[in-house]
FIRO-160286 format. One line per 8 residues: for each residue x, y, z of C-alpha. Coordinates in pm, whole numbers. Layout:
! residues N
X,Y,Z ~ ...
END
This chain:
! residues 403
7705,10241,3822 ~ 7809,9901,3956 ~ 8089,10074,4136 ~ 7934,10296,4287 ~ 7663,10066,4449 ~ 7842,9787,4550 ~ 7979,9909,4874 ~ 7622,10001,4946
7422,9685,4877 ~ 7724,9437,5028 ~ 7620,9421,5347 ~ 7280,9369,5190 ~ 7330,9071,5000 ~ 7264,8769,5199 ~ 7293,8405,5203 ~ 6933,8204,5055
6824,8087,5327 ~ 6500,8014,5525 ~ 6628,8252,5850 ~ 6703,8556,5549 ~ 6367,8505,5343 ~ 6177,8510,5682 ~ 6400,8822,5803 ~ 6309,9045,5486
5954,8988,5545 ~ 5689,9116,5802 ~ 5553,8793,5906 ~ 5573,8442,5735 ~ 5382,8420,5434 ~ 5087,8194,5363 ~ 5252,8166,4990 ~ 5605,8237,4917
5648,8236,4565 ~ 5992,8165,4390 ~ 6025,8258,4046 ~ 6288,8211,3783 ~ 6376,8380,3452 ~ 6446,8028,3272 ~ 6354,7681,3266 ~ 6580,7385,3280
6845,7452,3479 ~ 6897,7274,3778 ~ 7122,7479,3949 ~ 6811,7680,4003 ~ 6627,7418,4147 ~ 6907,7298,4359 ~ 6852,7610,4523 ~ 6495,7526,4522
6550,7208,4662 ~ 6783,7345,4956 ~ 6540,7647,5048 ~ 6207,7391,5058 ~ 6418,7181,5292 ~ 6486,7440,5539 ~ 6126,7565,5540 ~ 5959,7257,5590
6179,7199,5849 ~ 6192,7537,6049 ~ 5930,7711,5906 ~ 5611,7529,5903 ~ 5614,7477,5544 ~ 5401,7161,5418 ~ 5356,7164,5051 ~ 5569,7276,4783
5407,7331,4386 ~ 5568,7353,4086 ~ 5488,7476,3705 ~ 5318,7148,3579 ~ 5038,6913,3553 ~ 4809,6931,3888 ~ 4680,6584,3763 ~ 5024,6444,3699
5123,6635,4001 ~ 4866,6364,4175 ~ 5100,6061,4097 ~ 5397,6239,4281 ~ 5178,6335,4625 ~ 5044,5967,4627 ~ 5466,5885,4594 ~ 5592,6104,4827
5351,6039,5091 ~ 5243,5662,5046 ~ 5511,5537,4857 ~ 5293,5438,4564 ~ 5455,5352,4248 ~ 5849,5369,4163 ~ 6092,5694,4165 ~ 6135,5617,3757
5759,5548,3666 ~ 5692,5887,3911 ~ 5906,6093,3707 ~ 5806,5940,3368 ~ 5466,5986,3462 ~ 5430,6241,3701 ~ 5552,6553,3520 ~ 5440,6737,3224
5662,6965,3049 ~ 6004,6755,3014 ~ 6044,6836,3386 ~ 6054,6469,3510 ~ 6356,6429,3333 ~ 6585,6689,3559 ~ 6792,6525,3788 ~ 6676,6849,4071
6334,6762,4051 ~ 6435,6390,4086 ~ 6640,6459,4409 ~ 6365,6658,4569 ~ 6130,6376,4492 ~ 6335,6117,4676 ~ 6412,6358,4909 ~ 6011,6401,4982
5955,6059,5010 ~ 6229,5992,5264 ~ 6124,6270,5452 ~ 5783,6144,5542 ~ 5837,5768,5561 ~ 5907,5845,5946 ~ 5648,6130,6001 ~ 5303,6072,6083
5005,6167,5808 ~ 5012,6553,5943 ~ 5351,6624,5952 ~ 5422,6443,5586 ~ 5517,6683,5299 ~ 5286,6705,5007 ~ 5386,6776,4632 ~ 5105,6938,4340
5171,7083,4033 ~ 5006,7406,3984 ~ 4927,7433,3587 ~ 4625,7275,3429 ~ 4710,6996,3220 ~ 4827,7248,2940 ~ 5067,7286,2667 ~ 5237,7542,2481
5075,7380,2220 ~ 4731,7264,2321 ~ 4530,7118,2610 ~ 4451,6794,2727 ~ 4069,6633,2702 ~ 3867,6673,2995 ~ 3790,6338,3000 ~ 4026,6240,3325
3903,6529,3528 ~ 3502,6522,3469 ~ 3495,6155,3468 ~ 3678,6137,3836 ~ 3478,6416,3979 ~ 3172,6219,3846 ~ 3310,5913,3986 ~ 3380,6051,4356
2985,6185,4349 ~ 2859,5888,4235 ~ 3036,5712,4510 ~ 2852,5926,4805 ~ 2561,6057,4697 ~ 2207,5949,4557 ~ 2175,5889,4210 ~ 1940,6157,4140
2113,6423,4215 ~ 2356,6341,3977 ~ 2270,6555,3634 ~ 2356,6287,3442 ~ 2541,5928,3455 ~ 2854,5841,3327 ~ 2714,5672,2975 ~ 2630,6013,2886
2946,6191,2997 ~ 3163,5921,2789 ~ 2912,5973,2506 ~ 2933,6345,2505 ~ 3342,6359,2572 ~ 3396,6123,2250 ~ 3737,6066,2114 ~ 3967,6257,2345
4161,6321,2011 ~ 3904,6571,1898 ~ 4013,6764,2209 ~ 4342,6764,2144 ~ 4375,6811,1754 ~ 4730,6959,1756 ~ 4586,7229,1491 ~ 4372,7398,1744
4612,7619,1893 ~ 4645,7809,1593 ~ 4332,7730,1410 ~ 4005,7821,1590 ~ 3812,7659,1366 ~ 4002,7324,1425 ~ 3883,7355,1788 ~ 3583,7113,1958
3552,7357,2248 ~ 3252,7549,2109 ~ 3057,7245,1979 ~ 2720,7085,2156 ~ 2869,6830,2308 ~ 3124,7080,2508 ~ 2829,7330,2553 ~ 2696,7047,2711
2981,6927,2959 ~ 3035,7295,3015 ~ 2692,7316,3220 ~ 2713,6973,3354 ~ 3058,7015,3508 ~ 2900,7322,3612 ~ 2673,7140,3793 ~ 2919,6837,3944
3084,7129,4088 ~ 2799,7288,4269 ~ 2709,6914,4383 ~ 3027,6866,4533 ~ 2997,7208,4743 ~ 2642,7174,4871 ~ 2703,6813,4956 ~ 3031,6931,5156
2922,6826,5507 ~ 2807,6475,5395 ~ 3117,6395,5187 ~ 3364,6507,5451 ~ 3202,6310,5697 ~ 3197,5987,5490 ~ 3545,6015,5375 ~ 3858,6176,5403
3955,6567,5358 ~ 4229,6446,5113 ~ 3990,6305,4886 ~ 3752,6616,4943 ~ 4053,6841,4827 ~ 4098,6594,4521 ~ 3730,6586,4384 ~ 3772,6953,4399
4114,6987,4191 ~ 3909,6761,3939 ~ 3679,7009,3935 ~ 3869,7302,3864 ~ 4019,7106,3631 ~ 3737,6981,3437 ~ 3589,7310,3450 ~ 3906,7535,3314
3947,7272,3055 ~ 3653,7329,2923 ~ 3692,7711,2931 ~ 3961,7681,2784 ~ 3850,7488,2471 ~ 3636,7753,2478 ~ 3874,7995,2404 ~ 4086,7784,2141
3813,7798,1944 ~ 3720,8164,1960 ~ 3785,8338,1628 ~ 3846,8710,1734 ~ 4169,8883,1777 ~ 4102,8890,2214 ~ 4189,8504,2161 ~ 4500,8447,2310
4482,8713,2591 ~ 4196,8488,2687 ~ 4400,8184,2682 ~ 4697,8314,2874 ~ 4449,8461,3121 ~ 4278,8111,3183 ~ 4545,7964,3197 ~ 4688,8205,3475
4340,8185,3635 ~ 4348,7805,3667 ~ 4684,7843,3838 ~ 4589,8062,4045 ~ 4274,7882,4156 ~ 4530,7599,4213 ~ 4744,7796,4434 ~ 4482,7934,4672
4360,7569,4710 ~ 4682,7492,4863 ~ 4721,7751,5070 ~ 4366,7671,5250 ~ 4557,7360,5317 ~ 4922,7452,5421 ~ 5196,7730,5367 ~ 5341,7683,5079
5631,7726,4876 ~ 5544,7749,4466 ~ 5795,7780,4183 ~ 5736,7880,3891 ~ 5824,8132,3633 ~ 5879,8484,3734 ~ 5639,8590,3484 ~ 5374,8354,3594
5402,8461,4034 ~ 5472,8859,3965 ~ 5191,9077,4114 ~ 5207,9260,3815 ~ 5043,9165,3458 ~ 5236,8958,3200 ~ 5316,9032,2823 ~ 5428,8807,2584
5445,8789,2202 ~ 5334,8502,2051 ~ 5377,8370,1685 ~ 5479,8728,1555 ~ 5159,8909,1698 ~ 5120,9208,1869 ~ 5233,9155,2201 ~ 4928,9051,2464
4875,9117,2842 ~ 4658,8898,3097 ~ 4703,8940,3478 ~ 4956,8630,3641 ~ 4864,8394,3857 ~ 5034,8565,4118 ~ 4858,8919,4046 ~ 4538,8703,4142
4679,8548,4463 ~ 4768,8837,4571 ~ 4465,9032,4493 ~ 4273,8713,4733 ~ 4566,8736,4975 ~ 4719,9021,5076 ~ 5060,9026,5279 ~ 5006,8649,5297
5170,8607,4942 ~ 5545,8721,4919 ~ 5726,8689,4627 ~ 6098,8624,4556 ~ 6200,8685,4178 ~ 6537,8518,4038 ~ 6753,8741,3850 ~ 7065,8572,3665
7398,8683,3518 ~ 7508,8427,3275 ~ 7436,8169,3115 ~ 7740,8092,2843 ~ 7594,7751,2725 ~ 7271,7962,2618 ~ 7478,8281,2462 ~ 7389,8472,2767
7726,8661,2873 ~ 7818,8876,3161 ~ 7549,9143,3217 ~ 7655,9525,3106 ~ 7717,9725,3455 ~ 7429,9961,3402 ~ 7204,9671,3421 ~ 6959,9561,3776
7211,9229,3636 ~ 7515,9402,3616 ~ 7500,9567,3960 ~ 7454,9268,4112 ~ 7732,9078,3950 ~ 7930,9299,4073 ~ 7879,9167,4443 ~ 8132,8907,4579
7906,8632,4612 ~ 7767,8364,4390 ~ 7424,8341,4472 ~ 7233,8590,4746 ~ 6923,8771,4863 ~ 6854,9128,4796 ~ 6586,9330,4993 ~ 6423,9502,4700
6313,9819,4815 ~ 6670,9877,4896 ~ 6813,9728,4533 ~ 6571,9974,4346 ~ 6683,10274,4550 ~ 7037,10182,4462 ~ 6996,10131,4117 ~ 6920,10478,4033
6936,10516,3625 ~ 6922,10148,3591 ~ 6830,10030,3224 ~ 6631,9672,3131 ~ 6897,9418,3033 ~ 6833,9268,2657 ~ 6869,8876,2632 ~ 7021,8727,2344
6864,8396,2403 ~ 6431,8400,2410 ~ 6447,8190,2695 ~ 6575,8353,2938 ~ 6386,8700,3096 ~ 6601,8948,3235 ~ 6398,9173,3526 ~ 6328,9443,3498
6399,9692,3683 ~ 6088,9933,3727 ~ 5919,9633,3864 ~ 6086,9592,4174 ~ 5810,9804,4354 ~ 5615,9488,4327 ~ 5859,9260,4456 ~ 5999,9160,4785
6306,9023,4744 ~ 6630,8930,4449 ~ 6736,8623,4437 ~ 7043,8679,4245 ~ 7268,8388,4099 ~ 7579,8458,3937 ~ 7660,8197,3685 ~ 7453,7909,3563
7672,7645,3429 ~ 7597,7364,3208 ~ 7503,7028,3321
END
């Protein structure tokens, strides 16, 4: 199969670059979404790195989010547009996941910050992380979120239309290790997050919320639209923690689809923020900006399904969201070898070329009989084939090496 559709996708297969994403699409996207089928490798994000740089400086492109912490994600906008703080307490700090420790995401960093230390405040380039302040493995207290949202209303409006004052929130969040017993994730009865005390915050973040957008006109006159937009990412925040300890400590077997979901949802919520703001360039896993619902098996279950982050930007969207999914063909430090030929992969690595773009409407009618590629290594996700309907373009990279 490969040799029969090379010679017809050649001339396809271009160079990833700002001039070819914006020439395979109808007009220039609101949110471009890059995924990838792996984390960790920062040949990926080199050619993250590269493709951000050309859009923010042809394209229009101010803001550029990435898989992890929004509230850590806070310490690396205040760095790369003010300067505030140092490049190794940013990426100790300013990264959840183990991502502050790849070398890519410390090179676009620095690169940010040099960027806009000779642009004025609108032209600067802004950085945000687009997950909640989540693990694999849990979820972090509410306690940073609710208390700064409370903090930013107390500020700027009267006292009495606060629902309550901060003695009471500090009282009713407690030890912030109750919220993140490490137990929880598998044991819904380890869980706080169906307790009083979270019933509680539950309505009054609730309520913070709905005090911050009545009181919109006031607050955006008496300060700035930057810390608008923050007091309403701690919302968000506060509010899909607290969902979400819902949901750990839910007994029933609809658990963890409602976990994944939330977790999707508060990305997505995240996302759309942004673009109100700016276009914008988010990476993330494929799985996570498809317009398509996710599975994954967890722990030996039966596999579950929740609708991505993307699927909901898109549904809000439209044509304004575009999406770009990363396809590999090996990866010998992780066992993954050359891709068989009758493989989306294998066609691909056929092509003379070490990293291009593929128009995807024109890959899937080329592929034919194409079958799903099988990864010997859980970390990395092949794509699949029958879902190229739903995407716009192939990044494909031939060979990611160690580094």
């Amino acid at each position: 199969m490969a040799t029969d559709t090379t010679a017809d996708l050649a001339p396809a297969a271009r160079s990833v670059d700002a001039a070819t994403v914006m020439g395979l699409l109808p007009a220039r996207p609101r949110v471009l979404a890059l995924g990838e089928p792996t984390h960790g490798e920062d040949m990926l994000l080199d050619l993250r790195n590269d493709l951000f740089g050309q859009l923010a400086e042809r394209e229009g492109y101010r803001t550029i989010a990435l898989e992890s912490d929004c509230l850590r994600g806070l310490i690396v906008d205040d760095h790369v547009v003010s300067g505030t703080g140092t490049l190794d307490d940013v990426m100790a700090r300013g990264f959840s996941h183990g991502f502050g420790d790849s070398a890519a995401n410390r090179a676009l960093v620095r690169w940010m910050r040099a960027y806009n230390e000779t642009r004025p405040p609108a032209e600067r380039l802004r950085f945000a992380g687009l997950d909640g302040p989540l693990e694999i493995t849990g979820a972090a207290s509410p306690r940073q979120a609710l208390t700064a949202l409370h903090r930013h209303l107390a500020d700027r409006v009267e006292a009495g239309l606060l629902p309550c004052d901060a003695e009471t929130l500090d009282r009713l969040l407690g030890a912030d290790e109750r919220w993140t017993e490490p137990d929880a994730m598998t044991d819904p009865g380890r869980s706080a997050g169906r307790s009083a005390d979270a019933e509680r915050l539950r309505l009054l973040a609730d309520e913070l919320v709905a005090l911050l957008g009545t009181r919109t006109p006031e607050l955006l006159a008496a300060g700035t639209r930057d810390d608008w937009e923050r007091a309403g990412l701690y919302g968000r925040t506060a509010v899909g923690l607290l969902r979400y300890h819902h949901a750990m400590a839910d007994p029933s077997p609809a658990r963890m689809t409602r976990l994944l979901g939330l977790r999707d949802l508060m990305m997505a919520d995240n996302l759309l923020a942004l673009a109100d703001r700016s276009p914008v360039l988010v990476h993330a896993h494929n799985s996570h900006l498809q317009r398509e619902k996710s599975t994954m098996r967890m722990w030996g279950h039966t596999p579950v399904e929740w609708w991505s982050a993307g699927a909901l930007a898109h549904a809000r969207l439209g044509t304004a969201y575009a999406f770009l999914a990363t396809a590999l063909g090996t990866i010998e430090h992780r066992g993954v070898g050359t891709p068989p030929p009758d493989t989306l992969e294998g066609v691909l690595h056929a092509l003379p070329k070490d990293a291009c773009l593929v128009d995807a409407a024109r890959l899937a009618a080329a592929l034919g009989g194409a079958v799903p590629r099988e990864s010997p290594w859980f970390g990395y996700a092949p794509l699949d084939p029958a879902r190229l309907t739903r995407v716009d373009g192939v990044v494909y990279v031939r060979d990611v090496p160690r580094r």
